[in-house]
TORNU-255816 format. One record per residue: residue in three letters; x, y, z of N, C-alpha, C in turn. Coordinates in nm, 4 decimals. Example, Ala and Ser with C-alpha at 12.3 -4.5 7.8 and 13.67 -1.06 7.14 Angstrom:
2
ALA  1.3190  -0.5690  0.7800  1.2300  -0.4500  0.7800  1.3200  -0.3300  0.7800
SER  1.2850  -0.2250  0.7080  1.3670  -0.1060  0.7140  1.2900  0.0030  0.7870
//
This chain:
111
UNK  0.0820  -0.1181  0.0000  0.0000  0.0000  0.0000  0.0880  0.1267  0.0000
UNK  0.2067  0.1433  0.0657  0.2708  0.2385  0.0760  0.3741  0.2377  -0.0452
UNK  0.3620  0.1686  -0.1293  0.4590  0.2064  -0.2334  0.3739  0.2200  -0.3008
UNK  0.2047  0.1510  -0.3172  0.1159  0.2638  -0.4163  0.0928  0.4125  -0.4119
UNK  0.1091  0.4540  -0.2878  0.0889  0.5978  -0.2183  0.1866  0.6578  -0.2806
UNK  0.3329  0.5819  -0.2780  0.4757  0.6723  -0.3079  0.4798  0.6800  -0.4950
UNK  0.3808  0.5655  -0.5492  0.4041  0.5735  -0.6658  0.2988  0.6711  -0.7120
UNK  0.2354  0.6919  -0.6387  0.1107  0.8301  -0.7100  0.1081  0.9773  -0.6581
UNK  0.2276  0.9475  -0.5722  0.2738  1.0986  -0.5552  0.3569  1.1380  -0.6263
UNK  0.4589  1.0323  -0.6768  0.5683  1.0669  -0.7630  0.5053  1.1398  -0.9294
UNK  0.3677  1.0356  -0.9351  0.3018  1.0620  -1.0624  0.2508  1.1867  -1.0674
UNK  0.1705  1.2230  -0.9611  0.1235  1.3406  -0.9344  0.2548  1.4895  -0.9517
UNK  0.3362  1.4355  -0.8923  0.4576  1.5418  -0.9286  0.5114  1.5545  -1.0687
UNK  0.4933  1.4625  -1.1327  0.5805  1.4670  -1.2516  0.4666  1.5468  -1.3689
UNK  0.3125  1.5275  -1.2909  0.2004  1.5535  -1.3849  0.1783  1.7130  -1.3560
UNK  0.2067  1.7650  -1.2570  0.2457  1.9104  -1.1904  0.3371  1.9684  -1.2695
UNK  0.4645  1.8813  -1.3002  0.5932  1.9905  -1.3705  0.5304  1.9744  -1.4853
UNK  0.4711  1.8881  -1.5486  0.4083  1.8963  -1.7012  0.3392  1.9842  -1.7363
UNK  0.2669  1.9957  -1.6228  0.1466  2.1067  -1.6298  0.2247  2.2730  -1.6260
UNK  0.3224  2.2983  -1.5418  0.3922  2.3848  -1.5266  0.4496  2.4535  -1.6632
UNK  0.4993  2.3248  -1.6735  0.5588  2.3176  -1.8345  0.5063  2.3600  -1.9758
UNK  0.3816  2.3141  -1.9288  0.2587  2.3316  -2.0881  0.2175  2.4877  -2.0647
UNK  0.2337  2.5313  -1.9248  0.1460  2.6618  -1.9250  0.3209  2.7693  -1.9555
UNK  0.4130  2.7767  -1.9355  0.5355  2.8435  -1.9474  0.5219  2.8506  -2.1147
UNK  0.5148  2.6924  -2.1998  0.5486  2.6894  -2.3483  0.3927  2.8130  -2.3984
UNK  0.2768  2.7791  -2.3040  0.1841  2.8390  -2.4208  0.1988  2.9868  -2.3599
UNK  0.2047  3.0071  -2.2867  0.2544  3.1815  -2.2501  0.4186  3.2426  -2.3794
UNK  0.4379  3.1309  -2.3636  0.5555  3.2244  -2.4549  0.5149  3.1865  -2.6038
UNK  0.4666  3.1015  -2.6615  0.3872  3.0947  -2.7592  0.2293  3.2059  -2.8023
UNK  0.2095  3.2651  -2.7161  0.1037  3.3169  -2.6984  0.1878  3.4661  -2.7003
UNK  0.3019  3.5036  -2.6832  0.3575  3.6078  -2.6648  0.4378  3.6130  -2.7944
UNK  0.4994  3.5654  -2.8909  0.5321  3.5495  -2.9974  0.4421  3.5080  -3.0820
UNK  0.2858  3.4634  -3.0881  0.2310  3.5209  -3.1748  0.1491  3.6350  -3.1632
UNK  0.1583  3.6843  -3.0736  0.0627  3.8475  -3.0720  0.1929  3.9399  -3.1130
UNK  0.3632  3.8852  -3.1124  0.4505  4.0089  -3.1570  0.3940  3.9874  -3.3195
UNK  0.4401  3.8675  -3.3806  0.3885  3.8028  -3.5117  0.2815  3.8928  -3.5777
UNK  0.1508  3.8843  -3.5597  0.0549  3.9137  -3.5437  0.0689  4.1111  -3.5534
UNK  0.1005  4.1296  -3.4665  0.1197  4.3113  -3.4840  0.1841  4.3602  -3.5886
UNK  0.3207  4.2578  -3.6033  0.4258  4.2912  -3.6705  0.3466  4.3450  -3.8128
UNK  0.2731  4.1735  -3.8306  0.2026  4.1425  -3.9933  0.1262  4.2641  -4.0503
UNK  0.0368  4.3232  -3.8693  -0.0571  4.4592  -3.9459  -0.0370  4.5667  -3.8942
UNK  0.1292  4.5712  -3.8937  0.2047  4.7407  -3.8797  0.2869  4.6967  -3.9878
UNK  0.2863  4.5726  -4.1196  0.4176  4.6157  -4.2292  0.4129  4.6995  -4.2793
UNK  0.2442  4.7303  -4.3407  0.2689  4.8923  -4.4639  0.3136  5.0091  -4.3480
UNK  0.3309  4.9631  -4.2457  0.3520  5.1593  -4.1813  0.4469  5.1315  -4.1455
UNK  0.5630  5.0793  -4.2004  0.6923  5.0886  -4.2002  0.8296  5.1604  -4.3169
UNK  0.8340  5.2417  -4.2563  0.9065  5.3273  -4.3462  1.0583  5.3052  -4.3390
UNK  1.0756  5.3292  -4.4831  1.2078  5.3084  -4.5162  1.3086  5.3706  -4.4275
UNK  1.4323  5.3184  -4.3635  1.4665  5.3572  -4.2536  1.6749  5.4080  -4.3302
UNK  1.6746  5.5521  -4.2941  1.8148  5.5617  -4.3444  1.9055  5.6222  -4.2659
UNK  1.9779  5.5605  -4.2211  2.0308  5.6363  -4.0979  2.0087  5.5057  -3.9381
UNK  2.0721  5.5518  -3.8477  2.0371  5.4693  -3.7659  1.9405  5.5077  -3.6671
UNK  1.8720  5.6646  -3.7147  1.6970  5.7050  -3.6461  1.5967  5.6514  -3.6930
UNK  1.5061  5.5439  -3.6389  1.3771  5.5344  -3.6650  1.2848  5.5956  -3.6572
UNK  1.2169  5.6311  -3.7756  1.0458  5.7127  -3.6981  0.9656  5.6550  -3.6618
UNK  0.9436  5.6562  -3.6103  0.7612  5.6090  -3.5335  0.6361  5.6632  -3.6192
UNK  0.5901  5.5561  -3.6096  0.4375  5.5605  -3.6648  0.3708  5.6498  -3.5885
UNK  0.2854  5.6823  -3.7045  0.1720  5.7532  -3.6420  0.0666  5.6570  -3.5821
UNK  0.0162  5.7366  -3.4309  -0.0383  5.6975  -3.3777  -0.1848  5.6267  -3.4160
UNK  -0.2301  5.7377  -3.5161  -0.3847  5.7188  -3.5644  -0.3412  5.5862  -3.6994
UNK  -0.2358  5.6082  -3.7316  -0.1996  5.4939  -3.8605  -0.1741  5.3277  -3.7974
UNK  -0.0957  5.3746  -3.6959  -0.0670  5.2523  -3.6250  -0.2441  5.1745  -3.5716
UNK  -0.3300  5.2585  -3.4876  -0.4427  5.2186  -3.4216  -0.4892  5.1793  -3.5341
UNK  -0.5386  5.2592  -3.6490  -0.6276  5.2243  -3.7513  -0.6062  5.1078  -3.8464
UNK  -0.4280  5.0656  -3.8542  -0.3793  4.9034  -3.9254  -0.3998  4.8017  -3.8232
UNK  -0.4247  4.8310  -3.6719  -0.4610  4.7011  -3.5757  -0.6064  4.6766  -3.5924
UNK  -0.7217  4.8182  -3.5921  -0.8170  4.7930  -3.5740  -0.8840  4.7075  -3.7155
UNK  -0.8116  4.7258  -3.8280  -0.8627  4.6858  -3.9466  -0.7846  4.5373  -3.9334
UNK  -0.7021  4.4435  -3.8582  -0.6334  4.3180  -3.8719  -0.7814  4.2835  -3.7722
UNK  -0.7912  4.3291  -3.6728  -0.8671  4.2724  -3.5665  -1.0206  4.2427  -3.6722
UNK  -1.0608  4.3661  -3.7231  -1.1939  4.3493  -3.8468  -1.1675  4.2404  -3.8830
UNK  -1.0582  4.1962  -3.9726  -1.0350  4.1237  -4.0056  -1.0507  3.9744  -3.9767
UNK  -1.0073  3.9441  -3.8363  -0.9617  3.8281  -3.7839  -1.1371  3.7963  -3.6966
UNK  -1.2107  3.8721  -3.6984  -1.3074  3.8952  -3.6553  -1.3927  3.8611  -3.7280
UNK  -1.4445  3.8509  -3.9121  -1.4957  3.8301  -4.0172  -1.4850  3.6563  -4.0228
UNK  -1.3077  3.6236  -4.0343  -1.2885  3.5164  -3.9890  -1.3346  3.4181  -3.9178
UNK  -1.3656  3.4734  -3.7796  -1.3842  3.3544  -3.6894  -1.5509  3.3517  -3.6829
UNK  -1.6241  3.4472  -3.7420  -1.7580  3.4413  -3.7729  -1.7531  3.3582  -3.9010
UNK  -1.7155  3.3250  -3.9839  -1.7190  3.2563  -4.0928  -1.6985  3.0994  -4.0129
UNK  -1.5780  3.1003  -4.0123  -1.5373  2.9278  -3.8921  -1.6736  2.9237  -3.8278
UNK  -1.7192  2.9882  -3.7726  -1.8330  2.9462  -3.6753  -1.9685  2.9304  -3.7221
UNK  -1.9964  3.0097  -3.8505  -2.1240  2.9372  -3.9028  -2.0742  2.8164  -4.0254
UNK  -1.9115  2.8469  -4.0065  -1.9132  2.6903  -4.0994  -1.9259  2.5735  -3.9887
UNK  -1.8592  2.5953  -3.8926  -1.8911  2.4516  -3.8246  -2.0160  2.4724  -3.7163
UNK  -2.1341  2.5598  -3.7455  -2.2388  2.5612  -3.7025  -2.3087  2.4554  -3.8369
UNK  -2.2799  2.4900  -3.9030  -2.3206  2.4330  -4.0173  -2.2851  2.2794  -4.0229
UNK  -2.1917  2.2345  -4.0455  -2.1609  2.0943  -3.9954  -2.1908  2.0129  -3.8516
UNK  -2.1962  2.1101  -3.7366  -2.2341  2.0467  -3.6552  -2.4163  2.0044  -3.6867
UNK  -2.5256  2.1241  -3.7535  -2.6232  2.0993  -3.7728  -2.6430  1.9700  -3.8731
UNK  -2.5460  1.9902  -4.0040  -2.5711  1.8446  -4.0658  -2.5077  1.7160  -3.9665
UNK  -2.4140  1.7036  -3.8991  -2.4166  1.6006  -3.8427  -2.4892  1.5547  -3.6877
UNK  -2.6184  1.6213  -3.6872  -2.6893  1.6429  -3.5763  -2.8242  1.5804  -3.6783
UNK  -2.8425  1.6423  -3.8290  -2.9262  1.5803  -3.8517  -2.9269  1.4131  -3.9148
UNK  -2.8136  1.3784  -3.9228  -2.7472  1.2589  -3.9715  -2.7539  1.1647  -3.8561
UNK  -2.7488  1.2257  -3.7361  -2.7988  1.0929  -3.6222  -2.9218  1.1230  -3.5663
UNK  -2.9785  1.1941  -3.6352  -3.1116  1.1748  -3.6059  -3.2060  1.1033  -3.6897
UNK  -3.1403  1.1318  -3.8132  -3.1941  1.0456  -3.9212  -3.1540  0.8724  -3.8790
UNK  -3.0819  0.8689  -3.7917  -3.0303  0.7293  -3.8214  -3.1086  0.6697  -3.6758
UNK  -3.0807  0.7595  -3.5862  -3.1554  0.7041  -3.4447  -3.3195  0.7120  -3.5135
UNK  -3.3852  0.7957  -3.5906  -3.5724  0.8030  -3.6103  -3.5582  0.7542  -3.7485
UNK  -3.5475  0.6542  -3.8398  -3.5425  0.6437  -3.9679  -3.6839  0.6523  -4.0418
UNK  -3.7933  0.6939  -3.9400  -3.9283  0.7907  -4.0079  -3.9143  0.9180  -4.0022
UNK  -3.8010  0.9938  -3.9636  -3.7687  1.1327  -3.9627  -3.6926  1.1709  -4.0804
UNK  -3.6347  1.0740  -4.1685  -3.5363  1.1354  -4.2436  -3.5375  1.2767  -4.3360
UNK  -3.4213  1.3250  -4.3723  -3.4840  1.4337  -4.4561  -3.3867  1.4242  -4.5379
UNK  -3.4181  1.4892  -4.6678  -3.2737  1.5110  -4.7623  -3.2819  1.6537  -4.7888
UNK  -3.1251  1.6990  -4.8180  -3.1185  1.8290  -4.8748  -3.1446  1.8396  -4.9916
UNK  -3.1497  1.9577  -5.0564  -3.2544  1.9593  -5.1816  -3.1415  1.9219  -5.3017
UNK  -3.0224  1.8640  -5.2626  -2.9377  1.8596  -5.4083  -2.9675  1.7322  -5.4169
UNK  -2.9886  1.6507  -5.3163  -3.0326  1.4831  -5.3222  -3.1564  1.4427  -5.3738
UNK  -3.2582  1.5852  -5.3858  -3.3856  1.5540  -5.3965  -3.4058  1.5724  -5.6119
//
């Protein structure tokens, strides 16, 4: 009994540093793609640089290329979501058709 105890604490520890582990990789993964990510929709407001002074963006140029990536990424994940609203509904009606086989229905390209 006591070496089951010692063997599921050991497990428990090793499942702790994993966990430790997975949350360190996705924080720094999560931090290199939001630099990624900015970088991609501040390229056009990057000006040719001569000399070793950089200018800085304008403020309203800079806000207005994030707010139009975010539009963007936003259009996106509304699309993903009535596509797999959409698939989840056909495969919702596909086991229903199969659990009630007096319910069936077809879509109209089958008909």
């Amino acid at each position: 009994m006591q070496q089951s105890v010692e063997e599921l604490q050991y497990q428990l520890r090793r499942a702790r540093a994993s966990e430790a582990d997975i949350r360190s990789s996705l924080a720094a993964r999560s931090s290199a793609l939001r630099t990624v990510l900015r970088l991609g929709a501040l390229a056009e407001l990057r000006l040719p640089q001569c000399g070793p002074i950089r200018m800085p963006n304008a403020a309203d140029a800079e806000r207005d290329a994030l707010r139009a990536a975010v539009q963007e990424q936003l259009q996106w994940n509304l699309q993903l979501r009535r596509a797999s609203g959409h698939i989840a509904g056909a495969a919702e009606r596909t086991a229903d058709a199969r659990d009630n086989p007096s319910r069936r229905t077809f879509s109209a390209e089958f008909v």
